[in-house]
C-alpha positions as CSV (number, residue, x, y, z in Angstrom):
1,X,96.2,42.2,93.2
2,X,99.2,39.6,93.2
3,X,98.1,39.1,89.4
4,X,98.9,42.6,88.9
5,X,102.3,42.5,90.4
6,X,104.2,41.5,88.2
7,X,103.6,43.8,85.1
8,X,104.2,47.8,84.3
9,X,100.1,48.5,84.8
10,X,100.7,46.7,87.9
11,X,103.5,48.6,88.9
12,X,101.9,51.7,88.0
13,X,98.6,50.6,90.6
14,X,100.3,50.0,93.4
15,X,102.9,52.8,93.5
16,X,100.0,55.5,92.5
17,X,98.0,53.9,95.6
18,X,100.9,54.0,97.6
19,X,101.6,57.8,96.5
20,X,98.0,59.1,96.7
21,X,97.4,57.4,100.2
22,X,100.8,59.1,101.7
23,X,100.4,62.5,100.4
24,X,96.6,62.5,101.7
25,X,98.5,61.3,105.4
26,X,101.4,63.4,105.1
27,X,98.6,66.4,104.6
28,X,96.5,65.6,107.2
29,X,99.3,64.0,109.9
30,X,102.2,65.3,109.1
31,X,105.7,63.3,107.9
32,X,106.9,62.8,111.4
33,X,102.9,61.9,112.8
34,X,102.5,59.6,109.4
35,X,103.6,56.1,109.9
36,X,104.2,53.5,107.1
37,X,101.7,50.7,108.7
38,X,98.8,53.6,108.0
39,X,100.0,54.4,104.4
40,X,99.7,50.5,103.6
41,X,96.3,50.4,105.3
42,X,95.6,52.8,103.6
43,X,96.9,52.2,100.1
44,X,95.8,48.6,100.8
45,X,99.0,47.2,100.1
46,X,101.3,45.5,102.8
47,X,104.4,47.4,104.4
48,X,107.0,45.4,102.7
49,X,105.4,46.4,99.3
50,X,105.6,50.0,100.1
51,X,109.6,49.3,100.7
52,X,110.3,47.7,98.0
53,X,109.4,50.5,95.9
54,X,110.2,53.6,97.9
55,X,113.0,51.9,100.3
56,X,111.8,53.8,103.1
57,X,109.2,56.9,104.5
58,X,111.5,59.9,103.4
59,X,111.9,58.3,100.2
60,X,108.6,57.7,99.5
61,X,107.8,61.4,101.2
62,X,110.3,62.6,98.6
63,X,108.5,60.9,95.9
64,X,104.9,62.8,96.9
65,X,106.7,66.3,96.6
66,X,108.3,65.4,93.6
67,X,104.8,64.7,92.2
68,X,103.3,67.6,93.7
69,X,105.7,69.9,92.4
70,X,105.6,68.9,88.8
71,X,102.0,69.7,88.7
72,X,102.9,73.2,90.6
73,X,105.4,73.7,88.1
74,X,103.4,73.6,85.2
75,X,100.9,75.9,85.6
76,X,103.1,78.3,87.2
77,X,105.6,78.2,84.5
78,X,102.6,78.8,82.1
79,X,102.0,82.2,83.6
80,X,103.5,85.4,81.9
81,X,103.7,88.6,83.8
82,X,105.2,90.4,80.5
83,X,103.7,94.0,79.8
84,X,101.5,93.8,83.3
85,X,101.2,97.4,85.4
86,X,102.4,96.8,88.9
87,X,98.7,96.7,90.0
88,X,97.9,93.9,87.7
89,X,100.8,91.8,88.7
90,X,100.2,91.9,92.3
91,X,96.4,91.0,91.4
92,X,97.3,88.2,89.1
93,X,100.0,87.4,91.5
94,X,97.3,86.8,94.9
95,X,94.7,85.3,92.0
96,X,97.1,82.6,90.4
97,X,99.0,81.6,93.8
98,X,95.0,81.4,95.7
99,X,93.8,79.2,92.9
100,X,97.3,76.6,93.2
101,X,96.5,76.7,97.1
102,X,92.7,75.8,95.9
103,X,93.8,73.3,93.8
104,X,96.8,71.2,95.2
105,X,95.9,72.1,99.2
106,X,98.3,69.2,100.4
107,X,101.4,70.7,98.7
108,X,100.3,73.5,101.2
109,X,99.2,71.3,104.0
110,X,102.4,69.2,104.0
111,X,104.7,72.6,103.9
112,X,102.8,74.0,107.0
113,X,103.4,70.9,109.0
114,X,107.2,71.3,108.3
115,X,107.0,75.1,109.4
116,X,104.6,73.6,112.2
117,X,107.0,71.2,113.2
118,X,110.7,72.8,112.3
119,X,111.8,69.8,109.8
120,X,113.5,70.3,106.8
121,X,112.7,67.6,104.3
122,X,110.5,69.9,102.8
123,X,113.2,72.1,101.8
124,X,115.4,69.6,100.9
125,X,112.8,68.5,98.5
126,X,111.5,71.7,97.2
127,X,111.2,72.3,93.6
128,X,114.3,74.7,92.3
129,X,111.0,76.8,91.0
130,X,109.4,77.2,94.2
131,X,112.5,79.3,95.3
132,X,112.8,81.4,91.7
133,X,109.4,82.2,92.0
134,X,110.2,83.5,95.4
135,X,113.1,85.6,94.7
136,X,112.0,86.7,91.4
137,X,109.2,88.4,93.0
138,X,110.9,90.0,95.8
139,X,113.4,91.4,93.4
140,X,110.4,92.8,91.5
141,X,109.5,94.3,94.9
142,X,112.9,95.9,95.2
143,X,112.9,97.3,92.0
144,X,109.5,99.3,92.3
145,X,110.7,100.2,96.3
146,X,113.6,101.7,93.9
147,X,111.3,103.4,91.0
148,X,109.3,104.9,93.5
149,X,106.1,102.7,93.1
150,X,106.0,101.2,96.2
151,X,106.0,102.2,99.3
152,X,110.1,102.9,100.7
153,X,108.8,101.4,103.8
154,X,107.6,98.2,103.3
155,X,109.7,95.1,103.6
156,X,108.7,93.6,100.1
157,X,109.7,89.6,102.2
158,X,107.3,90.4,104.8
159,X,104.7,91.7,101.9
160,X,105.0,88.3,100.3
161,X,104.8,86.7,103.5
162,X,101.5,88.9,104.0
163,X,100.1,87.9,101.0
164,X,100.8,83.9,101.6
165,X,98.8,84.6,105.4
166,X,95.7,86.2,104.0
167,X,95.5,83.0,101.1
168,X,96.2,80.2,103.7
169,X,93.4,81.3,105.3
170,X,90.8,80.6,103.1
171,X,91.8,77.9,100.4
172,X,91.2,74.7,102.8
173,X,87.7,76.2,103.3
174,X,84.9,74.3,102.3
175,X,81.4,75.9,100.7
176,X,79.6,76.6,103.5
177,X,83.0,77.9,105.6
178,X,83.5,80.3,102.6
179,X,79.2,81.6,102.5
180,X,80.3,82.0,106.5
181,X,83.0,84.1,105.9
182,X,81.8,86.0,102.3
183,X,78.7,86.8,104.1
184,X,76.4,85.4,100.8
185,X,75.5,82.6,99.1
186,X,77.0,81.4,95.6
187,X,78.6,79.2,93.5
188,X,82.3,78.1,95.2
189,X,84.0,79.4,92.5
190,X,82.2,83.0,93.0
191,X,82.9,82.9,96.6
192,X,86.8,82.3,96.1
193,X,86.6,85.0,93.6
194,X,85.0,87.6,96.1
195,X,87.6,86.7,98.4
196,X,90.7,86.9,95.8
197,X,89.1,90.5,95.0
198,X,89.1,91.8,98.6
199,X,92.7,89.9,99.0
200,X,94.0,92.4,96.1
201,X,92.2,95.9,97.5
202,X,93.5,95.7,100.9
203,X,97.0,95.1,99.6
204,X,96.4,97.9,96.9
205,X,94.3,100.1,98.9
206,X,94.2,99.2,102.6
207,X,91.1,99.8,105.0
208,X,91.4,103.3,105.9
209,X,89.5,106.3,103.9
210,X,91.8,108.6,102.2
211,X,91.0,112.2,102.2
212,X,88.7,112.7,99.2
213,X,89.4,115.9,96.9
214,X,86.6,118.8,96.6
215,X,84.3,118.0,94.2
216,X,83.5,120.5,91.1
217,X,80.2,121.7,90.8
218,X,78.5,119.8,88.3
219,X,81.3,117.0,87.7
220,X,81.7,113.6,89.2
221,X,85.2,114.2,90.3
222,X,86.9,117.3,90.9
223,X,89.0,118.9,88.0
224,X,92.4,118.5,88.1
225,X,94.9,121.1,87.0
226,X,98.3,120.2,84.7
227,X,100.7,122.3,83.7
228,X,102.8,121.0,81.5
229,X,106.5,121.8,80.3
230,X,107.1,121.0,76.3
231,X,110.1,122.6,75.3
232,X,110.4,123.4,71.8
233,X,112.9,120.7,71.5
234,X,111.1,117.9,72.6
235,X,108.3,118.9,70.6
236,X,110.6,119.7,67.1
237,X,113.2,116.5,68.0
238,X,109.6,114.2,68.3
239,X,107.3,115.7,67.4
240,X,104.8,112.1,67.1
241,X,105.5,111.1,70.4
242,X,105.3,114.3,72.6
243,X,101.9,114.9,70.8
244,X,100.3,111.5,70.9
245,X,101.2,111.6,74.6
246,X,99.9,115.2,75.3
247,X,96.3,113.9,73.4
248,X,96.1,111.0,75.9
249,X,96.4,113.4,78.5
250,X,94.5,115.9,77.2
251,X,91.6,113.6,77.0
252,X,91.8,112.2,80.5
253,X,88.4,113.0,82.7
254,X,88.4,116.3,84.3
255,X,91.7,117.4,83.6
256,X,92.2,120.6,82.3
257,X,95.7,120.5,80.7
258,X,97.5,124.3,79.7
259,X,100.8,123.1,77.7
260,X,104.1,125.7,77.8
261,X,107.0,125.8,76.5
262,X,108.1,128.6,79.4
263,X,109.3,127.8,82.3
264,X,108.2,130.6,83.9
265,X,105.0,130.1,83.2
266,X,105.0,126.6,84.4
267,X,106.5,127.6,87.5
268,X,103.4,130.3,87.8
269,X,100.8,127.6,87.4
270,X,102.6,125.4,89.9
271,X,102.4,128.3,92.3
272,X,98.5,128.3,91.7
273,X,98.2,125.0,92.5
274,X,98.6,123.1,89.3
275,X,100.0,119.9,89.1
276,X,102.7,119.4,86.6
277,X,103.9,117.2,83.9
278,X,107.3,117.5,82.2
279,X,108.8,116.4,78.5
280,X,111.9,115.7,77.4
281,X,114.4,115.1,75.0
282,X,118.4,114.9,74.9
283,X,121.1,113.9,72.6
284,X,123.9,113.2,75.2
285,X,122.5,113.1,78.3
286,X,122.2,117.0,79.0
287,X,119.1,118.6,80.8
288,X,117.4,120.6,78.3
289,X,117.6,124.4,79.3
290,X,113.9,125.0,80.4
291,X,113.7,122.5,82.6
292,X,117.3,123.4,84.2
293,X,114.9,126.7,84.3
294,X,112.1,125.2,86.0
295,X,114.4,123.1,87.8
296,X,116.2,126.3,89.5
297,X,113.0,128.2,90.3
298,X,111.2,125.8,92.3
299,X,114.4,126.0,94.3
300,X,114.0,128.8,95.4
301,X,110.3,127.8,96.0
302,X,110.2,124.6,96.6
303,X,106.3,124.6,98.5
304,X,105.4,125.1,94.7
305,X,106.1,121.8,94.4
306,X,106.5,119.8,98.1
307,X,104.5,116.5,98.3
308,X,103.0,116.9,94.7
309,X,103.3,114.4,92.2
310,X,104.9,114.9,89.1
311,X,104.6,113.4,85.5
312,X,107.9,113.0,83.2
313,X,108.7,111.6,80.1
314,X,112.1,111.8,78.3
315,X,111.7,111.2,74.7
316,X,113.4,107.8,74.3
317,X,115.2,107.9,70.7
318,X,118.7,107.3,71.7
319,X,120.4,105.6,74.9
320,X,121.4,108.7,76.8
321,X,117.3,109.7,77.3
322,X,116.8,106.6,80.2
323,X,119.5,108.4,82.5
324,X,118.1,111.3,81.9
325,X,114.4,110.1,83.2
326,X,116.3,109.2,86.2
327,X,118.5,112.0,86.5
328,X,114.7,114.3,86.4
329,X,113.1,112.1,88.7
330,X,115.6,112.7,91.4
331,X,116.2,116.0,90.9
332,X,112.2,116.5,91.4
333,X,112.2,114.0,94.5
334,X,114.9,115.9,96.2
335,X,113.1,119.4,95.9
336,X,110.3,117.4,97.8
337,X,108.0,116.3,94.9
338,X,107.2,112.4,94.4
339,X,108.1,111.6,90.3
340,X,105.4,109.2,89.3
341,X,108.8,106.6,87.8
342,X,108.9,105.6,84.4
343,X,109.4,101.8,84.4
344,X,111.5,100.7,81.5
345,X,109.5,99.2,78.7
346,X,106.2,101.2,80.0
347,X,104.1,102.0,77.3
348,X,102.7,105.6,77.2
349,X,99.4,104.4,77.6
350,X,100.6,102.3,80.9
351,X,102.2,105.4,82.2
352,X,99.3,108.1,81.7
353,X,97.3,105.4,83.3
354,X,100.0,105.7,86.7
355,X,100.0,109.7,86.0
356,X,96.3,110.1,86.0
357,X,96.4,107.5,89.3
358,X,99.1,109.6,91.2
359,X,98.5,113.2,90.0
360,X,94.8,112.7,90.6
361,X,94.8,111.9,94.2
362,X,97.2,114.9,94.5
């Protein structure tokens, strides 16, 4: 070993000894129950050696996160959310975060001690990242509280908190911990992945049964009324995209869609107990006349519409149509409904997808 000393590959040895023996001890012990004399025991280098390159524990503690935390970084700054449905992002979001725990379980280990213990090296060390990642999610959180998609109730820090609890219980596991708890046998790989799939339905779905709707004779689910609202504006203003919309919903699984450009009659077949679906289009900002129509009538009626989901989508060819979308989906909230929100960006596909979710359970 003194041969090696004195040269870079030497260098290199001892410090990446010194480094993977401390982060092993600093997982297992803790920084305040880790002691230098057992990193150099371990490392198999004297204590004097392990000052002369780190200077002293926290240093050298420093060093290990700093290593850690570059590897974290990469593969989360790899990841792209871009063009994900909520749903997706929350399942990619427990699947990516399990497999780092999976992967780099002292980064983990280490930061539990410090919550364990109340230090704070660990977030004096942190990675900048480790904090973006945090707030950029619970912003995301926010935002869908906002556009309806979440739940108004739920604290979106305690949901990420949540989410964190239900990982840090199973990524230090070993194979036959995990067949224990999965209840099968398998590869360790497919064991993490059953338990990354029941992670993401009880955050999606939770445990209890929901109140099924009456099956149709005949069909697998029952059929599910729409009435929808196309005035002649939207449909002559844009025509291409109120019609490729209407197809995807026509061809939805037992829906049966009836298309109006009265509000009258929309407000008749809400009354029967059709769901309903609304277009839009506007040059300035305005609420085209049926739907101020519609709008007024289920006013004066508003049980027509109470606790039902409703579809919109303002044709988006000029800037006044987003506050439009918003202006509808909070006129329709306040009468009682719940507006399935149109996240900007959404594809239509995306949002017929969330319709056919919402409306359907309706």
């Amino acid at each position: 070993m003194s041969q090696l000393i004195g040269t870079e590959e030497g260098k290199t040895t001892v410090q990446e000894r010194i480094l993977n023996a401390a982060e092993e001890l600093f997982a297992r012990n803790s920084f305040a129950g880790t002691r230098i004399s057992e990193i150099a025991l371990k490392a198999e280098v004297n204590q004097a050696m392990i000052h002369y390159y780190f200077d002293s524990k926290e240093k050298l503690y420093q060093e290990v996160l700093a290593r850690l935390f570059q590897h974290w970084e990469q593969y989360v700054r790899s990841i792209s959310w871009d063009g994900l449905e909520p749903e997706s992002i929350i399942r990619e979001y427990i699947k990516v975060h399990y497999e780092l725990k999976c992967q780099m379980p002292n980064l983990y280990k280490i930061f539990h001690w410090e919550a364990l213990e109340g230090g704070e090296l660990f977030n004096k060390y942190a990675s900048s990242t480790w904090v973006e990642d945090f707030l950029d999610k619970t912003q995301l959180f926010k935002e869908w509280k906002q556009a309806g998609i979440v739940d108004a109730n739920v604290n979106e820090t305690i949901l990420l908190f949540s989410l964190w609890g239900m990982m840090n219980q199973f990524y230090y596991r070993d194979h036959n911990n995990l067949t224990m708890i999965v209840g099968r046998d398998g590869s360790t790989e497919q064991l993490q992945a059953e338990i990354v799939e029941q992670m993401v339905q009880l955050t999606l779905r939770g445990v209890l049964v929901k109140h099924q709707q009456p099956r149709a004779s005949g069909s697998g689910e029952a059929v599910k009324n729409v009435a929808v609202l196309l005035p002649e504006a939207a449909e002559t203003i844009e025509n291409a995209e109120a019609m490729k919309l209407l197809d995807k919903m026509m061809a939805l699984p037992d829906w049966e869609v009836k298309t109006t450009a009265d509000a009258g009659q929309a407000l008749e077949d809400c009354r029967n107990g059709a769901s309903l679906f609304v277009f839009a289009s506007t040059k300035y900002g305005e609420v085209p006349q049926p739907i101020v129509q519609l709008l007024y009538g289920l006013e004066q009626d508003t049980a027509s519409v109470a606790d039902r989901f409703v579809g919109l989508w303002v044709i988006r060819d000029n800037p006044a149509s987003e506050s439009l979308q918003r202006t509808l989906e909070e006129a329709f909230n306040r009468l009682g409904a719940f507006a399935v929100a149109r996240v900007s960006g959404q594809s239509q596909r995306d949002y017929m997808k969330r319709c056919a979710k919402w409306i359907g359970k309706g």
